[in-house]
C-alpha positions as CSV (number, residue, x, y, z in Angstrom):
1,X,-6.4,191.6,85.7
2,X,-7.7,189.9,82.5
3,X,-6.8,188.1,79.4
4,X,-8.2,189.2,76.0
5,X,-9.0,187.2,73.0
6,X,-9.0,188.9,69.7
7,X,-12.3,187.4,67.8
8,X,-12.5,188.0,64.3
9,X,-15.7,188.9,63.2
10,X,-17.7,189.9,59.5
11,X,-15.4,190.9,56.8
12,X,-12.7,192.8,59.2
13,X,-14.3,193.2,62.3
14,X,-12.6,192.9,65.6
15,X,-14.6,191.4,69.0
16,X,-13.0,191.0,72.1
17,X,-13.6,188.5,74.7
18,X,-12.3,189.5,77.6
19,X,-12.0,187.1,81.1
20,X,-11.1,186.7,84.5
21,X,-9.3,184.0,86.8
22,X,-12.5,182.9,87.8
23,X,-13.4,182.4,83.8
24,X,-16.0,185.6,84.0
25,X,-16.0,187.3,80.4
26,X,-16.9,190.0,78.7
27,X,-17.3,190.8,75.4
28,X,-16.5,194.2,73.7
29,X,-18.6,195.3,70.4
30,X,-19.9,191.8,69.2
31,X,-21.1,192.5,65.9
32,X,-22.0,189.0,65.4
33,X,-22.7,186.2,68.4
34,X,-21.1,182.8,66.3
35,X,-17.6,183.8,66.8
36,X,-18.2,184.9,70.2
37,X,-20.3,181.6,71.5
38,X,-17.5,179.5,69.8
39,X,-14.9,181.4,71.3
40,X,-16.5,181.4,75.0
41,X,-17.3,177.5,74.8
42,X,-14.1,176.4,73.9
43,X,-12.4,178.6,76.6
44,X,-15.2,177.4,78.7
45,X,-15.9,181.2,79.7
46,X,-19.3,182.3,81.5
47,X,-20.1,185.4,79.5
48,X,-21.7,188.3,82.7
49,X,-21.4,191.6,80.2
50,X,-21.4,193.2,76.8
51,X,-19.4,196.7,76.0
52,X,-20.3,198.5,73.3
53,X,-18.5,201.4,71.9
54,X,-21.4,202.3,69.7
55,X,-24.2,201.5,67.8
56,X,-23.7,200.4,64.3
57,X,-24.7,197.4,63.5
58,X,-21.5,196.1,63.1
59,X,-20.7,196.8,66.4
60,X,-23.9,194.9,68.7
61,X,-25.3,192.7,65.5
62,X,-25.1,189.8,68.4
63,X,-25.7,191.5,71.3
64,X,-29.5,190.0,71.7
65,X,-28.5,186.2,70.6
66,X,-25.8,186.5,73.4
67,X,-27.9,188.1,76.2
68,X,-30.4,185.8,75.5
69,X,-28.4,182.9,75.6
70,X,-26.2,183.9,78.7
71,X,-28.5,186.8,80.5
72,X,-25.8,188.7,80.3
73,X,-26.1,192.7,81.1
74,X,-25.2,195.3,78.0
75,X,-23.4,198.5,78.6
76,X,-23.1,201.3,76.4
77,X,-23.5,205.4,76.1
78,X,-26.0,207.4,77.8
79,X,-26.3,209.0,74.5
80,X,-27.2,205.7,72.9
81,X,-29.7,204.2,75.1
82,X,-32.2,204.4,72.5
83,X,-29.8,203.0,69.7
84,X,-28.0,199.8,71.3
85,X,-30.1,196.8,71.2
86,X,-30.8,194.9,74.7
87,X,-28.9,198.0,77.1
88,X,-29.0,198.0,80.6
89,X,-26.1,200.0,81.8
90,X,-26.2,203.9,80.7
91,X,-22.4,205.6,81.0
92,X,-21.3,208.7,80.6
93,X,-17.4,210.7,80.7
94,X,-16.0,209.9,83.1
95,X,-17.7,207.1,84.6
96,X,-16.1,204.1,85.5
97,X,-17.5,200.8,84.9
98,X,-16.6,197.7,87.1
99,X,-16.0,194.1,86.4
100,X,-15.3,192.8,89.9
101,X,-12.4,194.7,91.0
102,X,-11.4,195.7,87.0
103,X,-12.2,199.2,87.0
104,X,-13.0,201.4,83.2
105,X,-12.9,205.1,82.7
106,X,-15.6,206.0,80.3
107,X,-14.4,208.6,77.8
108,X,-17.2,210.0,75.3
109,X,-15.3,209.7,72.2
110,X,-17.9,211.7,69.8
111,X,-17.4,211.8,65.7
112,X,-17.7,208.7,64.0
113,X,-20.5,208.9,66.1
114,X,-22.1,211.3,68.0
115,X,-22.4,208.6,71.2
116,X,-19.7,206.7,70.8
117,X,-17.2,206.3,73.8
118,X,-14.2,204.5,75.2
119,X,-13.3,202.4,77.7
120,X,-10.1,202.5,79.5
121,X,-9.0,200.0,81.8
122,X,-6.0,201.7,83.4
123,X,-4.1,199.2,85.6
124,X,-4.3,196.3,82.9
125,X,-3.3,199.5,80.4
126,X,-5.6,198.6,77.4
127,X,-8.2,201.0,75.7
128,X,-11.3,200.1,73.4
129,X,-11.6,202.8,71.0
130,X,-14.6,201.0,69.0
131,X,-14.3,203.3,65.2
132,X,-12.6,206.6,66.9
133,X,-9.0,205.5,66.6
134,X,-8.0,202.7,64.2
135,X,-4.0,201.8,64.4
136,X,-2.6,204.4,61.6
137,X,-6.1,206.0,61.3
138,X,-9.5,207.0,62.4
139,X,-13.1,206.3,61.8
140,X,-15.2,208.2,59.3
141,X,-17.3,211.3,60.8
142,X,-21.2,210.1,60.1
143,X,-22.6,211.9,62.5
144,X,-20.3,214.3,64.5
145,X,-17.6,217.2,63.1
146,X,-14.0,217.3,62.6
147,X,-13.8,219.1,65.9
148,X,-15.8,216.7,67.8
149,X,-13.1,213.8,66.5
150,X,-10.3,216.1,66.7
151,X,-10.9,216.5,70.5
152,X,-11.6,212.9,70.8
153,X,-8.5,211.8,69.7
154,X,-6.5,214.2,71.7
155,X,-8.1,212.2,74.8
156,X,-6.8,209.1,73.6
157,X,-3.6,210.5,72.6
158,X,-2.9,211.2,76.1
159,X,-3.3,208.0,77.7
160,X,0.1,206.8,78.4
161,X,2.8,205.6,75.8
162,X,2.7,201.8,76.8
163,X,-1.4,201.7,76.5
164,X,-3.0,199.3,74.4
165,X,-5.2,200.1,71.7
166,X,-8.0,197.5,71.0
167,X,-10.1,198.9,68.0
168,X,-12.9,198.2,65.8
169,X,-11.8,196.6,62.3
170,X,-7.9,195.5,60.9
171,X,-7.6,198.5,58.6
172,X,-3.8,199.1,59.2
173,X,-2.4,198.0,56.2
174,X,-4.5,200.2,54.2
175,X,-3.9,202.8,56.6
176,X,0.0,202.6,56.1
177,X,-0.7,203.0,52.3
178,X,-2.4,205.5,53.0
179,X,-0.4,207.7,55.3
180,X,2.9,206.6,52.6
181,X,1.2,208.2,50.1
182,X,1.5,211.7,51.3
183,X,4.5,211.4,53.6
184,X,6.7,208.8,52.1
185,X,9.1,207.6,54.5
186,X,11.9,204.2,55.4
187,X,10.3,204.0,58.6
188,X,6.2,203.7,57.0
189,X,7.8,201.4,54.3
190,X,9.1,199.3,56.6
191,X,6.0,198.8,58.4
192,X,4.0,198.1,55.0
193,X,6.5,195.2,54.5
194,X,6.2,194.1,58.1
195,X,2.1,194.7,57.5
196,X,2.0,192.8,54.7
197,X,4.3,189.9,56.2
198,X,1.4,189.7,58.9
199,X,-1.3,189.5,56.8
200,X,0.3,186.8,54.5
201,X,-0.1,184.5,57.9
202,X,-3.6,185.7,58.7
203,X,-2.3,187.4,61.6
204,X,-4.0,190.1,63.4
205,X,-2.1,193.8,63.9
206,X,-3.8,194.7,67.0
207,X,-3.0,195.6,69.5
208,X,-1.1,199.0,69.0
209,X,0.2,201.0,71.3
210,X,-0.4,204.7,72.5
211,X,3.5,205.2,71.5
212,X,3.4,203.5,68.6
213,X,0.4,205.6,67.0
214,X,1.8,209.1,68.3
215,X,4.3,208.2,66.1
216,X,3.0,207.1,62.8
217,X,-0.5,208.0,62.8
218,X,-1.2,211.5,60.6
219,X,-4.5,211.6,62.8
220,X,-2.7,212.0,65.3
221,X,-0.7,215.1,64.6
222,X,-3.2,217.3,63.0
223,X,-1.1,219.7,65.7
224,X,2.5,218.8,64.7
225,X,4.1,221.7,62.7
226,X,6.3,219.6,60.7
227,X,3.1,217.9,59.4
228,X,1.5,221.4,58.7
229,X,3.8,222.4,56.6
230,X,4.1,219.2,54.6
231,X,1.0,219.7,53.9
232,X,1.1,223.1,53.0
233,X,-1.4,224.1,55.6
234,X,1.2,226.1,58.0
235,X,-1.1,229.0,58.8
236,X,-3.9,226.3,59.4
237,X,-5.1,225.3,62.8
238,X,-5.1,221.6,64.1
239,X,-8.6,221.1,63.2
240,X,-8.4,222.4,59.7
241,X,-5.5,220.5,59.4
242,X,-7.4,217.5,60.6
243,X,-10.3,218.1,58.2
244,X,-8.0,217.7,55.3
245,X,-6.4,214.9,56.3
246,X,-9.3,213.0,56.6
247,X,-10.9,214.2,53.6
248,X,-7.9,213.0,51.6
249,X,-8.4,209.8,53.4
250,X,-12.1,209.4,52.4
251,X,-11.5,209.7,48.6
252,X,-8.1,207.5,49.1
């Protein structure tokens, strides 16, 4: 099992430090190394790997301060070798990645990216989704298609209910505004006000839950009927319905 430390990062950026009993860490997506070193010394961690989801810059801005200070090892996609700064460790779906005897599944979570993947720690039930799945969103498609995210999501969604969802960046506030303004409801409202309660304390809204998100996030039911036809797309398939979801999201 391990403990994770939610390390804030840039402007909204989440990093996660990740450790051990024996005080071994690892850190997922460290788009800056300050934070991070801070956050290792004064847990007194030994860093041994860096995860990263994908490469934008905001996502491994530190990882060659930190392997160069700790000689740590970087993992990350196959796809990205040639993108990631400092990688030693190619993976690809369905993978799994070790950390003593922690064991990931690697999923290839393509859209936001077209390398981007996730991994999934199934007995300590958390997930990094990196800019794939936000909690009450998703990431923007710069480089694959609405399909590609579509079907990435759909993998997530499956995990089970009590999974934990460690993403990229504390969007959820704007993502409940977001989802209220198209499908009013008590139940969003009440999470803007408990959102907003949060953030008035500087506190973080991660992590979500699988369960949580099949039940708020729009993303997330691009196949749900009832959404179809409040959105006056009936007729239109999950992925069409999907596409204008997150168009309306882009010019929100």
């Amino acid at each position: 099992m391990f403990k994770t430390l939610i390390v804030k990062c840039l402007s909204d950026n989440y990093t996660y430090v990740c450790y051990n009993e024996n005080n071994e860490a690892f850190v997922v997506d460290p788009s800056e190394a300050s934070p991070v070193i801070d956050c290792l010394e004064k847990n007194n961690l030994k860093l041994k790997y860096i995860l990263n989801t994908h490469h934008h810059f905001d996502h491994v801005g530190g990882n060659y301060e930190l392997k160069e200070k700790y000689k740590c090892s970087i993992v990350g996609s196959e796809k990205d070798k040639d993108r990631i700064p400092g990688i030693d460790i190619h993976l690809r779906e369905g993978d799994k990645w070790h950390f003593g005897d922690i064991e990931s599944e690697i999923f290839e979570i393509s859209g936001h990216t077209v390398g981007h993947i996730a991994f999934y720690f199934n007995r300590e039930k958390s997930v990094f989704t990196g800019d794939t799945l936000f909690s009450l969103g998703c990431g923007r498609l710069f480089e694959g298609t609405p399909k590609m995210m579509w079907e990435s999501l759909k993998k997530i969604r499956d995990l089970p209910d009590e999974t934990k969802i460690y993403c990229g960046h504390e969007y959820t506030l704007s993502n409940a505004k977001f989802i209220y303004s198209i499908l009013p409801s008590d139940e969003l409202k009440g999470k803007i006000n408990e959102l907003e309660n949060l953030y008035s304390k500087n506190l973080s809204s991660i992590p979500s839950t699988i369960q949580e998100e099949k039940k708020l996030n729009i993303f997330l039911q691009a196949d749900n009927n009832q959404i179809s036809e409040a959105l006056g797309l009936i007729e239109k398939s999950p992925e069409n319905v999907f596409t204008h979801i997150r168009n309306l999201k882009d010019n929100f």
